[in-house]
C-alpha positions as CSV (number, residue, x, y, z in Angstrom):
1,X,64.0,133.4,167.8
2,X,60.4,133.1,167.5
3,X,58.2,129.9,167.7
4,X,56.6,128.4,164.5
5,X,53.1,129.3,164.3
6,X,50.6,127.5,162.1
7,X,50.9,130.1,159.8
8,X,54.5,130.5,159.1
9,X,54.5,126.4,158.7
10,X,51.4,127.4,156.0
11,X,53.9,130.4,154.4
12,X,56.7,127.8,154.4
13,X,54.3,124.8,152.6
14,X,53.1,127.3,150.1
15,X,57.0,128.7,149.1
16,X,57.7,124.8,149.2
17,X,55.0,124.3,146.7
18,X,55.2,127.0,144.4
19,X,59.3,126.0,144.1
20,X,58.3,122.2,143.2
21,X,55.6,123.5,140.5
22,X,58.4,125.8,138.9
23,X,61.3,123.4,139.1
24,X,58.7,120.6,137.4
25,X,57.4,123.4,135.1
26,X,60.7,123.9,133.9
27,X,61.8,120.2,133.9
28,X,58.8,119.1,131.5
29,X,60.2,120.4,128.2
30,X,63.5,118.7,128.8
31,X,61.4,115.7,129.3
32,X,59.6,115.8,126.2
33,X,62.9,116.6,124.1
34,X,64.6,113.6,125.6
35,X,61.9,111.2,124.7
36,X,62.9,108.8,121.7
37,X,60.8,109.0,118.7
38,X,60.1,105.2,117.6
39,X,61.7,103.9,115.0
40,X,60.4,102.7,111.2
41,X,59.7,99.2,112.9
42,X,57.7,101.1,116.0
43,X,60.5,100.1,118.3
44,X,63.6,101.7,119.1
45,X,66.8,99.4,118.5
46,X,69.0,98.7,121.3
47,X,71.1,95.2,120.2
48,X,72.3,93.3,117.5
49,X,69.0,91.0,117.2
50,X,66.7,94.3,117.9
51,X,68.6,95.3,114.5
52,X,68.3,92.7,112.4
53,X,64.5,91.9,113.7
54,X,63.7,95.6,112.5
55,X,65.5,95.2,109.3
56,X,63.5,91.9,108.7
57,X,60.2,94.2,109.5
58,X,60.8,96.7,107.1
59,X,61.9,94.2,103.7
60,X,58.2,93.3,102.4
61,X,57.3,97.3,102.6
62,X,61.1,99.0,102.0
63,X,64.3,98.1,99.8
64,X,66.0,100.7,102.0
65,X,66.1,102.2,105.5
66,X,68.0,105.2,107.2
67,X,69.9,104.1,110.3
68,X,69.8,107.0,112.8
69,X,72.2,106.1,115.9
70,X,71.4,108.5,118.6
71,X,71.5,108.8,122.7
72,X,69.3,110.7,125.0
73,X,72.3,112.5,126.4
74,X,73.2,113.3,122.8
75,X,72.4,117.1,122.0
76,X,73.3,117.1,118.5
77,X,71.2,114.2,118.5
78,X,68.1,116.4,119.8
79,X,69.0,119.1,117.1
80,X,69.0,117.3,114.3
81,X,65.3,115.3,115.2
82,X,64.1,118.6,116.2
83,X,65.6,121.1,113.1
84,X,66.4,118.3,110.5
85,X,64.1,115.1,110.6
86,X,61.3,117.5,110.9
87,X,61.8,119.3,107.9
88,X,59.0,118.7,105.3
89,X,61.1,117.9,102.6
90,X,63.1,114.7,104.6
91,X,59.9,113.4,105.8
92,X,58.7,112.7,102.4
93,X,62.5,111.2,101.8
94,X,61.9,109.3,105.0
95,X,58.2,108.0,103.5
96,X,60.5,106.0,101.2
97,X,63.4,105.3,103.1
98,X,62.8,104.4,106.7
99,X,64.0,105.9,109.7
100,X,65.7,102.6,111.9
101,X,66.4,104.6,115.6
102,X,68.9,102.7,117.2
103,X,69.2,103.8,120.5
104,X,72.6,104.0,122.7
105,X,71.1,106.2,125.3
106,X,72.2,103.6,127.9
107,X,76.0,102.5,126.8
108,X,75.7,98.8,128.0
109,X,77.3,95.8,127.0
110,X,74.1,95.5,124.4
111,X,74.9,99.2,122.8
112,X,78.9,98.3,122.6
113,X,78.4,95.0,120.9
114,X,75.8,96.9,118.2
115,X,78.0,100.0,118.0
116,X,80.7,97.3,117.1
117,X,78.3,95.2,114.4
118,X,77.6,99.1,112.9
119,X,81.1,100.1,112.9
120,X,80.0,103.0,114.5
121,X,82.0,105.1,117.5
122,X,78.9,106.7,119.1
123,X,76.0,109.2,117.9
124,X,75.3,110.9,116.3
125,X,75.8,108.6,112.8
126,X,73.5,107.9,110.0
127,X,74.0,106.1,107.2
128,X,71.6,104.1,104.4
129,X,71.2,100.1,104.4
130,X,69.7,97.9,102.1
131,X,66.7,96.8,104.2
132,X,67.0,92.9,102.9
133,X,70.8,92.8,103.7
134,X,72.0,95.1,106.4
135,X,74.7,96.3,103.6
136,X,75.5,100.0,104.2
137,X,75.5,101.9,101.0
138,X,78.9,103.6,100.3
139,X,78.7,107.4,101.1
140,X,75.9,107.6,102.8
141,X,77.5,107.9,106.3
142,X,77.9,111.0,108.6
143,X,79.2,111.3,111.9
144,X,78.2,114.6,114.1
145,X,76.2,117.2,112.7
146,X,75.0,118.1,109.3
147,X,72.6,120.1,107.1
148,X,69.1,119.5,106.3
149,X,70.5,119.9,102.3
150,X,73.2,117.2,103.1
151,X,71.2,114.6,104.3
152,X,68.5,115.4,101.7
153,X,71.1,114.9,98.9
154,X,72.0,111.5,100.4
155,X,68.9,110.1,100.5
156,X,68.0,111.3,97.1
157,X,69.0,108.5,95.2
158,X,67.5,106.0,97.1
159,X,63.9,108.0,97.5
160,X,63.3,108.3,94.4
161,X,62.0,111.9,94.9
C-alpha cells in the first residue's frame, strides 16, 4: 500500500465534493415539493385554536372556505397541490372559496386533537365550511385522491362561478 500524497488527499476532497453537490442537487426539488403552501389566513393550521383563529380571519372577506388537511409525508397530498390546486379553473373557485391548509405533517398531540374536532382520519381530506360557523357543508367531503372535475363540481355551488 502506498502513502497518501497531497495529491491523492486533493483527488479524494474533489470526489467528496462533487458527491455532496449531486446528492444536494438532487435533494433540492424534494425540498421545494415538501414545502407547505400558506393557507387562506397566511398561516398554516396546526390546532384547534389555529383553526378557529383562521376561520375568524377569513368571515369579514369570505362566507366560505375549503379545508385542505394535508402532511408533508403525504404524496397524494403533493399531487393534488401540484396537478389539482394549480389548475386555472380551481384557482378562480379558490378566489371565492378559500383554501384553509391545516397541516398534520407532524402527528402530535395538537394534530390528533384537530383531526378529532374535524372528524377527520388523516390526509388527504377536504371538505367546504361555512367561514362564520365552522359547519361543514354536506357532500362536500373527500378522502384520498380525486379529480380536478370532482373538486371543481363541489365547489361550484358555493363559488358562484
Amino acid at each position: 500500500m502506498q502513502p497518501e500524497t497531497a495529491q491523492t488527499r486533493e483527488e479524494k476532497r474533489a470526489r467528496l465534493t462533487r458527491r455532496a453537490l449531486l446528492a444536494g442537487g438532487l435533494a433540492a426539488p424534494a425540498v421545494l415539493l415538501a414545502t407547505p403552501v400558506p393557507a387562506a389566513s397566511g398561516e398554516l393550521v396546526r390546532d384547534v385554536s389555529s383553526y378557529h383563529q383562521a376561520l375568524a380571519a377569513l368571515v369579514g372577506q369570505h362566507r366560505f372556505a375549503l379545508v385542505d388537511i394535508r402532511a408533508d409525508w403525504c404524496a397524494v397530498c403533493h399531487r393534488i397541490e401540484r396537478e389539482i390546486l394549480s389548475h386555472p379553473t380551481v384557482r378562480r373557485n379558490l378566489e371565492h372559496v378559500p383554501l384553509l391548509k391545516v397541516d398534520v405533517t407532524a402527528m402530535d398531540e395538537a394534530n390528533r386533537q384537530l383531526l378529532a374536532h374535524l372528524r377527520a382520519s388523516g390526509p388527504p381530506t377536504f371538505f367546504v365550511v361555512d367561514a362564520a360557523t365552522g359547519a361543514e357543508y354536506d357532500q362536500t367531503r373527500s378522502l384520498g385522491s380525486f379529480s380536478r372535475r370532482n373538486l371543481i363540481r363541489r365547489l361550484a355551488p358555493f363559488s358562484g362561478i
